[in-house]
Backbone as JSON Lines, residues from 0, in Angstrom:
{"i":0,"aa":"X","n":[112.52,-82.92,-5.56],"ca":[112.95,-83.72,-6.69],"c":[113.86,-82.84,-7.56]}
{"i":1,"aa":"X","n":[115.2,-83.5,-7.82],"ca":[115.99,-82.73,-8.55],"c":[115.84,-82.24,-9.96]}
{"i":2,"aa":"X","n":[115.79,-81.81,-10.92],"ca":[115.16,-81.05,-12.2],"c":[116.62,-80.63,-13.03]}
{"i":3,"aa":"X","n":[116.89,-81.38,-14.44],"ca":[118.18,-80.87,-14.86],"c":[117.15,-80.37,-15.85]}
{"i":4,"aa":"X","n":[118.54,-79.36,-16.4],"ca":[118.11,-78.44,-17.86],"c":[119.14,-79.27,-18.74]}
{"i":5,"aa":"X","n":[118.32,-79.57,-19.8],"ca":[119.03,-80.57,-20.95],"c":[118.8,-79.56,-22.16]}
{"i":6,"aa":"X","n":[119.53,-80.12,-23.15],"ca":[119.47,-79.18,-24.85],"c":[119.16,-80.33,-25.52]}
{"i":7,"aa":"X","n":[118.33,-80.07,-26.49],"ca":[117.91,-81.04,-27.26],"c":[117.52,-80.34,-28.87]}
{"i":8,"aa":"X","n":[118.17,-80.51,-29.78],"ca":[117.91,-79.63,-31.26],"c":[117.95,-78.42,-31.19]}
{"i":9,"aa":"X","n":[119.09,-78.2,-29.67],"ca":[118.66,-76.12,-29.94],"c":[117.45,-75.73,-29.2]}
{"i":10,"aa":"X","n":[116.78,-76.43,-28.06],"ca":[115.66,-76.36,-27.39],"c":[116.22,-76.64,-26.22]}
{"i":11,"aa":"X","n":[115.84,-75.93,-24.96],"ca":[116.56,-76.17,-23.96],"c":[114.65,-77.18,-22.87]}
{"i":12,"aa":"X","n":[114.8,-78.23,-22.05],"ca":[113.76,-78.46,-21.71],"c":[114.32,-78.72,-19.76]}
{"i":13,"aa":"X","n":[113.2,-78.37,-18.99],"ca":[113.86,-78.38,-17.42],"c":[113.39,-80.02,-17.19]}
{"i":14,"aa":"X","n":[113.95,-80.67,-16.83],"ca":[113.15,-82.33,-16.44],"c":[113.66,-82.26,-15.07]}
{"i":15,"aa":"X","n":[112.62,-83.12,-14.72],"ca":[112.82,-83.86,-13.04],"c":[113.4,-85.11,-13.61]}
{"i":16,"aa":"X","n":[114.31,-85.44,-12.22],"ca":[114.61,-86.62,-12.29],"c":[114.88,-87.25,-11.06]}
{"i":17,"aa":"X","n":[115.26,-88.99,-10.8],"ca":[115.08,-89.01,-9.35],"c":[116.44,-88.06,-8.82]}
{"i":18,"aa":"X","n":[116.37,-88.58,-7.44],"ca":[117.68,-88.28,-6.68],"c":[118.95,-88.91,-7.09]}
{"i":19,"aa":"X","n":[120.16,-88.46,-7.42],"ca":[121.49,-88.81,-7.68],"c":[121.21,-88.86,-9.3]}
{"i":20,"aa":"X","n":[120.33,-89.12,-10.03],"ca":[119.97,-89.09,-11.29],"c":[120.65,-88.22,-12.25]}
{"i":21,"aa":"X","n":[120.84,-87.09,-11.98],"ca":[121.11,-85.91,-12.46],"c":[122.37,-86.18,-13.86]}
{"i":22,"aa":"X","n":[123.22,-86.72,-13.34],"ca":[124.27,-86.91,-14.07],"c":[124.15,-87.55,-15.53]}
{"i":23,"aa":"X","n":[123.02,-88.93,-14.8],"ca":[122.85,-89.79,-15.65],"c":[121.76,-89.24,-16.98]}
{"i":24,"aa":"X","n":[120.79,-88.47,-16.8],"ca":[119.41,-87.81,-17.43],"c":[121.02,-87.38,-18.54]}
{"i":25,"aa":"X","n":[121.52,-86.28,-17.98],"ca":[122.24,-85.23,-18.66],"c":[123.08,-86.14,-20.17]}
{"i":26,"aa":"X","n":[123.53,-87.38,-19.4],"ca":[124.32,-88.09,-20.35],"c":[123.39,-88.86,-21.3]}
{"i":27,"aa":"X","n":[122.14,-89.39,-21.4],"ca":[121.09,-89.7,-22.14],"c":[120.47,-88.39,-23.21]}
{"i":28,"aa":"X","n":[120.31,-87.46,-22.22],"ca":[119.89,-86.2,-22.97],"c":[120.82,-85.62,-24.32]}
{"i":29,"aa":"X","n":[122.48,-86.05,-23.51],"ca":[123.5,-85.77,-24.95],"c":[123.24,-86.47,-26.16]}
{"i":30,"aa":"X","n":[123.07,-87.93,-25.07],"ca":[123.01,-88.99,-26.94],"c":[121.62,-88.42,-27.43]}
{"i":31,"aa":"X","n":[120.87,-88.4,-26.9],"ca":[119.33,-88.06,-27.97],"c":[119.31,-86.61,-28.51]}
{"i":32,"aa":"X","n":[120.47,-85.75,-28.0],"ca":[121.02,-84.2,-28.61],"c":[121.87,-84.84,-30.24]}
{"i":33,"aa":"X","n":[123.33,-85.63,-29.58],"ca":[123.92,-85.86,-30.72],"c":[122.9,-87.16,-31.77]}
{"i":34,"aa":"X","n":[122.12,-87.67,-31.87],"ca":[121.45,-88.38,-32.24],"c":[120.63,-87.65,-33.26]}
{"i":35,"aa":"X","n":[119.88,-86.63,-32.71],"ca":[118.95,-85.55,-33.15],"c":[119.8,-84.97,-34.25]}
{"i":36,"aa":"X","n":[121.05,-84.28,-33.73],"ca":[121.69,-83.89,-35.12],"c":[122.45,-84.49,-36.03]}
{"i":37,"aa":"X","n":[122.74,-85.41,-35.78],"ca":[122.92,-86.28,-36.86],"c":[122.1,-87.02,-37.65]}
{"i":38,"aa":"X","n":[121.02,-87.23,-37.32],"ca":[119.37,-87.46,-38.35],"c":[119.46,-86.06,-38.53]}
{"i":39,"aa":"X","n":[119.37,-84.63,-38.15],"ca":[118.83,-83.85,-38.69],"c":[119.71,-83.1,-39.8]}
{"i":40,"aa":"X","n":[121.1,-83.27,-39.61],"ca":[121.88,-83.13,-41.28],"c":[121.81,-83.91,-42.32]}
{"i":41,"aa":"X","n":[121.25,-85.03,-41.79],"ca":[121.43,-86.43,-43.27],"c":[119.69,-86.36,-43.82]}
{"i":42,"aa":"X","n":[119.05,-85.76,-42.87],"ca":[117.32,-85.46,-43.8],"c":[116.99,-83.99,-43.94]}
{"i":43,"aa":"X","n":[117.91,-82.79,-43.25],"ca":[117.56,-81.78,-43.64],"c":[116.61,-81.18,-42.89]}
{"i":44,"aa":"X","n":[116.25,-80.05,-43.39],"ca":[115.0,-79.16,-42.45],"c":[113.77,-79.94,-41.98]}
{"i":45,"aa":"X","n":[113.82,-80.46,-41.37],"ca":[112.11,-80.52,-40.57],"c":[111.79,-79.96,-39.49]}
{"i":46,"aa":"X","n":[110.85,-80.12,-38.89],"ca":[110.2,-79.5,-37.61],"c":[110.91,-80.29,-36.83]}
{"i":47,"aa":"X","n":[111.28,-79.36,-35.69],"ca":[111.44,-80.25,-34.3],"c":[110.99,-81.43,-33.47]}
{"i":48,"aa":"X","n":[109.41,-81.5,-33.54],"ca":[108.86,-82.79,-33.35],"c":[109.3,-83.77,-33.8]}
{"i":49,"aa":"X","n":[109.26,-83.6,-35.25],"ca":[109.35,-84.57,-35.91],"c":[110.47,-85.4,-36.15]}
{"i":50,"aa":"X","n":[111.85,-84.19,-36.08],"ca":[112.68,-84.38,-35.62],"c":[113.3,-85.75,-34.42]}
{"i":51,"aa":"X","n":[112.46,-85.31,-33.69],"ca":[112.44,-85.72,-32.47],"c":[112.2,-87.08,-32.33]}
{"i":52,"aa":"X","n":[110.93,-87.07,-33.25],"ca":[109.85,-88.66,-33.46],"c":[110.81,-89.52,-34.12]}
{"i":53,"aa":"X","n":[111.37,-88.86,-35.38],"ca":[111.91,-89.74,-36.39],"c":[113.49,-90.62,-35.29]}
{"i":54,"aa":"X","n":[114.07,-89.5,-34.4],"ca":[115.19,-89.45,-33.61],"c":[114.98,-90.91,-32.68]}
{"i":55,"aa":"X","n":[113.58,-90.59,-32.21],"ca":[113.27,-91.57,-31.41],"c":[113.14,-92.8,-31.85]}
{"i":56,"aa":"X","n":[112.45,-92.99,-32.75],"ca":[112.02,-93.88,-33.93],"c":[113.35,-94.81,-33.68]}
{"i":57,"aa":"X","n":[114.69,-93.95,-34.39],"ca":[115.84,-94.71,-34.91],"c":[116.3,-95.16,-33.34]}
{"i":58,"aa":"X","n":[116.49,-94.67,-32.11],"ca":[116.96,-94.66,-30.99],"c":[115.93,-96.45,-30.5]}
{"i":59,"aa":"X","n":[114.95,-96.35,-30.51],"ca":[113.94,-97.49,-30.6],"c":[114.41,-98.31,-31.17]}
{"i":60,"aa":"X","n":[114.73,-98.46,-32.71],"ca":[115.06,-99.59,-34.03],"c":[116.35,-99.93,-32.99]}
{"i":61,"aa":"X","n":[117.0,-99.17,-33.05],"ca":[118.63,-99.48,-32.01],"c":[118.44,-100.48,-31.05]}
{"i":62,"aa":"X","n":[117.47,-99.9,-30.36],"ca":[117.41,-100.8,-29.09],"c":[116.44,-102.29,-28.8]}
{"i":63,"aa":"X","n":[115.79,-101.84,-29.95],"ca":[114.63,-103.33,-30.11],"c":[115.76,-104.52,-30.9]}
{"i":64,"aa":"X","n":[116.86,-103.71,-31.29],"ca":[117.75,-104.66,-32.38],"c":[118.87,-105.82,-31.18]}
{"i":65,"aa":"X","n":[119.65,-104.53,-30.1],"ca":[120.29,-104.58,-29.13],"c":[119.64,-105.67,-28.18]}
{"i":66,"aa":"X","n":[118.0,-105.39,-27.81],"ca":[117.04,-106.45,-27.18],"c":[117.42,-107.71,-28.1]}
{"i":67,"aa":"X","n":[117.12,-108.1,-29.34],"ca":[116.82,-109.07,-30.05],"c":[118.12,-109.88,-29.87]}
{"i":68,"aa":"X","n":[119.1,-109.01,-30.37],"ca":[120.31,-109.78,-30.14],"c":[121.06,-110.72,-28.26]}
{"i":69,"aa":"X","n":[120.46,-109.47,-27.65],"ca":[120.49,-109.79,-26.1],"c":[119.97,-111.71,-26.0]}
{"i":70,"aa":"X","n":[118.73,-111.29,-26.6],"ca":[117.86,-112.51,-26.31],"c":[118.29,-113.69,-27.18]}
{"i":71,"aa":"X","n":[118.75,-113.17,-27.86],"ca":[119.74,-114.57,-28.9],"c":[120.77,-115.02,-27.91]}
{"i":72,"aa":"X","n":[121.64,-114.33,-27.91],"ca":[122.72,-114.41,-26.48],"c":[122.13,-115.48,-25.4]}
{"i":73,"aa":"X","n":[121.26,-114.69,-24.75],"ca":[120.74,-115.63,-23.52],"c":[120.75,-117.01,-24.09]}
{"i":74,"aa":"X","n":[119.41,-117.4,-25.41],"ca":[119.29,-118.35,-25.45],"c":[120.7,-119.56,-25.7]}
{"i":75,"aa":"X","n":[121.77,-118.87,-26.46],"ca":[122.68,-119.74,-26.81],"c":[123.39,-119.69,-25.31]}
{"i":76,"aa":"X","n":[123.33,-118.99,-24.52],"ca":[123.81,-119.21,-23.26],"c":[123.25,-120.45,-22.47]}
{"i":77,"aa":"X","n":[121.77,-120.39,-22.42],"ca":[121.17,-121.23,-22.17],"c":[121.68,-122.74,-22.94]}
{"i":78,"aa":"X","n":[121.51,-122.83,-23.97],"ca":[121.8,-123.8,-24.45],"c":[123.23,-124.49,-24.2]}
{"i":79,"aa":"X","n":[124.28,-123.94,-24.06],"ca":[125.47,-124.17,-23.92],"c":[125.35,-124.33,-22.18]}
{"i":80,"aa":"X","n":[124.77,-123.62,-21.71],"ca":[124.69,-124.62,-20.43],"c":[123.84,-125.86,-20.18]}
{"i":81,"aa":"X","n":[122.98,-126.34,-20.94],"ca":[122.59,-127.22,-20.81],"c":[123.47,-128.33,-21.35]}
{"i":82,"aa":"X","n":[123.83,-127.75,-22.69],"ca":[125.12,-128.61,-23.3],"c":[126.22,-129.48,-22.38]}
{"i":83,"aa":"X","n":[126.73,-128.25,-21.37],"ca":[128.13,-128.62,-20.4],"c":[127.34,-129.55,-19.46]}
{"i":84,"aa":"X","n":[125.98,-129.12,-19.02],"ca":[125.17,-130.28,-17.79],"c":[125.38,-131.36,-18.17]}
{"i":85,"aa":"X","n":[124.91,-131.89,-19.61],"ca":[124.96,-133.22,-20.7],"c":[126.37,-133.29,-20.24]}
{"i":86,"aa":"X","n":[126.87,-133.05,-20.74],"ca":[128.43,-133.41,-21.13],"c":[129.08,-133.65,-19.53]}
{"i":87,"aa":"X","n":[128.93,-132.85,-18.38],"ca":[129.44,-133.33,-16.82],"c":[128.83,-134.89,-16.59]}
{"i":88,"aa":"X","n":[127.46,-135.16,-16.97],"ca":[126.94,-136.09,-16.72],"c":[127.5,-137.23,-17.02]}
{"i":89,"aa":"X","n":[127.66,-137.22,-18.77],"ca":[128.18,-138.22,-19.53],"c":[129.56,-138.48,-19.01]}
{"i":90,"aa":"X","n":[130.22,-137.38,-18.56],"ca":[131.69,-137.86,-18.07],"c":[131.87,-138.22,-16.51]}
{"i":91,"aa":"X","n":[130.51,-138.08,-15.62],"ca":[130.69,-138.64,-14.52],"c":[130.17,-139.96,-14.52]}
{"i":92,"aa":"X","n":[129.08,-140.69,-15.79],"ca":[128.47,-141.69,-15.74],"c":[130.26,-142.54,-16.73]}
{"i":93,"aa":"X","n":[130.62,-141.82,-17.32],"ca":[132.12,-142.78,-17.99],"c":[133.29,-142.56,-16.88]}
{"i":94,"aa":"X","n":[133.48,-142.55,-16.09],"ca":[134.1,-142.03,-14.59],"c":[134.06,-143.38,-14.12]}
{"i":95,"aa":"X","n":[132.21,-143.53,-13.97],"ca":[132.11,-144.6,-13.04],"c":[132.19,-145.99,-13.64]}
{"i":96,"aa":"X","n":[131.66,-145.96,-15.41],"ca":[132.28,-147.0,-15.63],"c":[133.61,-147.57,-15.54]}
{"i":97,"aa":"X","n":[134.29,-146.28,-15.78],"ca":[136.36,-146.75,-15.44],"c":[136.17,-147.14,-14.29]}
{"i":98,"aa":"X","n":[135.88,-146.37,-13.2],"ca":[136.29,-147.27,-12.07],"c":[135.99,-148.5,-11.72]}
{"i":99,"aa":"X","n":[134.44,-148.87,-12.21],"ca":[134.38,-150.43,-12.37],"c":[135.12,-151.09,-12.86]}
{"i":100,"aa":"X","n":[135.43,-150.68,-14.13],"ca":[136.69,-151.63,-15.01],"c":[137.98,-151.76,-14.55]}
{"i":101,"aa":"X","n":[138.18,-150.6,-13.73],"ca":[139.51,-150.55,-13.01],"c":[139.22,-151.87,-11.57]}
{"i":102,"aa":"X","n":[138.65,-151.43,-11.18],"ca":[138.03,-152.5,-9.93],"c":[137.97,-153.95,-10.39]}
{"i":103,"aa":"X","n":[137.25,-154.02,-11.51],"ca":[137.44,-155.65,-11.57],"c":[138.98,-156.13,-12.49]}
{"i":104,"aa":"X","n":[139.84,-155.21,-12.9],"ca":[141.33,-155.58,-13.33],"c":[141.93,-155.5,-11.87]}
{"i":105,"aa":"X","n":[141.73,-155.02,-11.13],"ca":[142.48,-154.95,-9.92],"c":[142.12,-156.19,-8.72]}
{"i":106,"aa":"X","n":[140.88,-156.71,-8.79],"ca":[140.62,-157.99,-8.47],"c":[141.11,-158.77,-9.47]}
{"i":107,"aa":"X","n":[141.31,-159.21,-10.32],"ca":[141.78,-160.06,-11.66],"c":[143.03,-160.16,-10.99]}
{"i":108,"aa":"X","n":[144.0,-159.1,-11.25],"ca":[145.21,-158.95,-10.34],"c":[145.35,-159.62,-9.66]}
{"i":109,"aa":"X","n":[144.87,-159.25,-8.43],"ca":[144.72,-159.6,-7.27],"c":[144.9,-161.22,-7.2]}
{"i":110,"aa":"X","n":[143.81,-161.8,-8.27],"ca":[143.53,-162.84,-8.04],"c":[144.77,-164.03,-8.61]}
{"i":111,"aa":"X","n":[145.3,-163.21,-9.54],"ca":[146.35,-163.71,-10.66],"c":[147.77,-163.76,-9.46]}
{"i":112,"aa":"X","n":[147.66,-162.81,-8.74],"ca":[148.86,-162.41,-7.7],"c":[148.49,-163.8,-6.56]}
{"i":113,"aa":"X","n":[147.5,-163.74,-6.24],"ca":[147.09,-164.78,-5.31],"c":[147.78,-166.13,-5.5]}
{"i":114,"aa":"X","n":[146.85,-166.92,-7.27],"ca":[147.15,-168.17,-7.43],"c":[148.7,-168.03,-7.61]}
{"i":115,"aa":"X","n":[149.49,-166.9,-8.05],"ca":[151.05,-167.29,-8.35],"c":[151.95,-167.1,-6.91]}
{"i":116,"aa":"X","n":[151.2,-166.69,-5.81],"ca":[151.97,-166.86,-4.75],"c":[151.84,-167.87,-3.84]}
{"i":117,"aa":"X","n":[150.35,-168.72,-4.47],"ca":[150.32,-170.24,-3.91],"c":[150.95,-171.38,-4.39]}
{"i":118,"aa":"X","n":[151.42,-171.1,-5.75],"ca":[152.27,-171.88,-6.84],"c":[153.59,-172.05,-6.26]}
C-alpha cells in the first residue's frame, strides 16, 4: 500500500493511501495545509489539534453547506423534470386534439367539395 508524506501546520504526517491515490491524498492534504493557515492567522496561536479541529470544523460547515445546496439542486431538478413530463403530455394530448379538428375540417371539405362537384 502506497504511503505519501503530507505537511500539515508545519507537521509532516506519513499516510497510506490506496493505489494510484497518491496524487490525489497530496492535493487534499494542501487544501487542509492552506486551510489550516489561514484559520491559523485570523485566530492566532493555538495548539495544533485544535488547530486542526477548528480547520476541520470549518472544512465540514463548507461541505455540509455544498451538500445542502447539492440537494436543493437535485430537488429543483427533479421538479423541473416532472414539470417538462406535464408539459410533453399536455402538448401531445393538444396534438391530438388538432388532429381531430383537422380531420373533421378535412371531411367537412371533403364533403363541401363533394356536394359542389355534384352541383
Amino acid at each position: 500500500m502506497p504511503q505519501v508524506n503530507v505537511s500539515i501546520a508545519g507537521r509532516s504526517y506519513l499516510i497510506a493511501c490506496g493505489e494510484g491515490e497518491e496524487a490525489h491524498l497530496g492535493e487534499l492534504a494542501a487544501a487542509l495545509d492552506a486551510r489550516a493557515q489561514q484559520l491559523g492567522t485570523s485566530i492566532g496561536q493555538v495548539s495544533d489539534a485544535r488547530l486542526l479541529v477548528m480547520t476541520g470544523l470549518v472544512m465540514s460547515d463548507e461541505l455540509s453547506a455544498a451538500q445542502t445546496k447539492l440537494g436543493e439542486r437535485d430537488a429543483e431538478i427533479a421538479r423541473l423534470r416532472a414539470e417538462l413530463a406535464s408539459a410533453a403530455e399536455s402538448l401531445e394530448k393538444a396534438e391530438e386534439r388538432l388532429a381531430e379538428v383537422l380531420d373533421g375540417a378535412a371531411a367537412r371539405i371533403e364533403s363541401i367539395a363533394a356536394r359542389l362537384a355534384a352541383a
